[in-house]
N, C-alpha and C positions, 0 to 999 in steps of 0.2 A: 395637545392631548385630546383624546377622543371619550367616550362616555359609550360604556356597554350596557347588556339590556339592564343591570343591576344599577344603574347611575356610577360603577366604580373606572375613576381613572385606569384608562389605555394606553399602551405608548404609542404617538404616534406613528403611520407606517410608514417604511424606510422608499426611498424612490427607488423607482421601479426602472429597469433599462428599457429605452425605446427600441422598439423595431421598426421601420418600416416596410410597408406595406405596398410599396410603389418599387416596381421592378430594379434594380440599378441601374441594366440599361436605358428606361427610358428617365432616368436623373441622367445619367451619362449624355445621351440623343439632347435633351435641354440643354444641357450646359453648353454642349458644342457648339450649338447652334445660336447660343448666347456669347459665344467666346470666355463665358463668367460661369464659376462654379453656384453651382443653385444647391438648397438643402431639400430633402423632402418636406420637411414643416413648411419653407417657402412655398413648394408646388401644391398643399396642401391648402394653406392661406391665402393663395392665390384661386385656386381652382374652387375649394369649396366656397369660400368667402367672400371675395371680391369678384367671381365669375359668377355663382350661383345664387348670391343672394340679391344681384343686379335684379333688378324690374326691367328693365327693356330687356335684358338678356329670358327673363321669364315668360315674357310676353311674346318676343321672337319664338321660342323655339317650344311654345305651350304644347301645339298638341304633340311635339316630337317626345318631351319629356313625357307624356303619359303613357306610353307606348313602347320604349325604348332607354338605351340610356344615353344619357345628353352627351350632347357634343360640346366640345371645348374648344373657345377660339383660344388660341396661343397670340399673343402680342410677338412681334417680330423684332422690336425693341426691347434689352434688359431694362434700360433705366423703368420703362414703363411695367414690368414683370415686377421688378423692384419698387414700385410705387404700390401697384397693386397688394401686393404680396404683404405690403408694408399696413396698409387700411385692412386687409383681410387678418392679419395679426390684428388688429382692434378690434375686429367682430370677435374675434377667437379670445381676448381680454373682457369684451364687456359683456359673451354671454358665462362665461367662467367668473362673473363678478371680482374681475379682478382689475379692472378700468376705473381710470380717475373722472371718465363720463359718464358713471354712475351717481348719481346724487345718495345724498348719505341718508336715507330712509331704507328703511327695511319690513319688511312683511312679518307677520307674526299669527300665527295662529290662537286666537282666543277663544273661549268658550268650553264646555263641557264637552268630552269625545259622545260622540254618537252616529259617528261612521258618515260616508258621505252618502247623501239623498238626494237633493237638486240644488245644483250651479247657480247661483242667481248675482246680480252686481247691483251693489246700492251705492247708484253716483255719488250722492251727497255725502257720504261717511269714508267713500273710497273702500268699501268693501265688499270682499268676494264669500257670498255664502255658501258654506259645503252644507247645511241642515240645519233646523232652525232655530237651533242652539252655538254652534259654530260656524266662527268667519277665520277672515284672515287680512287684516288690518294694513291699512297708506298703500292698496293696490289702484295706482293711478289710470287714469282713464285708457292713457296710449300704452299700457301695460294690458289691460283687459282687451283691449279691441286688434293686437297685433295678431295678425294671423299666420300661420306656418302652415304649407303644404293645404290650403283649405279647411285647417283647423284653428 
């Protein structure tokens, strides 16, 4: 159940049909070429996840991604599309917080609202200041310092 702007129970919302967004032909071109039928979620987990969140893969093809849009290497082996695919599902679980490699702490915002003012990280408490009356509580170190895209 959800919570509207009044605090009154919601019902939750019903799931929603996927579409994808990835040609058929080129699911069709994959699979063939795998002999093994592939899903889009797998080319998906594969390519955003386990291709692109690779460090050597970012590092190879740095200044090509600023510029452009990246190139994808294709593994020529399933099992190995499949392995991938398979770890790239785990990124897609543990930023969805839905991964058992999540450690069971949680972030919480405390303090009086007063809108956010300046960022600030207090190691020793493990928190992240939006203003100098609110934080946001057990934000561990390798939490604070991970960087995405230069931010």
């Amino acid at each position: 159940m959800l919570l509207n702007t009044q605090n009154q129970l919601l019902p939750s919302p019903k799931p929603e049909h996927k579409t994808s967004n990835i040609k058929p032909e080129v699911i069709d071109l994959i699979s063939s070429s795998y002999k093994n039928p592939v899903s889009p979620e797998g080319i998906f987990c594969y390519i955003l996840y386990a291709v692109l969140y690779s460090n050597i893969y970012r590092q190879k093809y740095l200044e090509f991604l600023k510029i452009n849009f990246p190139k994808i290497p294709f593994t020529k082996e399933y099992k190995l599309f499949k392995k991938f695919s398979k770890l790239g599902q785990q990124l897609v679980n543990t930023h969805l917080l839905k991964s058992h490699l999540i450690k069971n702490t949680s972030s919480r915002l405390e303090g009086q609202n007063g809108g956010v003012r300046k960022i600030t990280y207090d190691k020793k408490r493990s928190q992240v200041y939006i203003n100098k009356k609110q934080f946001f509580t057990n934000v561990e170190p390798e939490i604070w310092n991970y960087f995405i895209g230069g931010y």
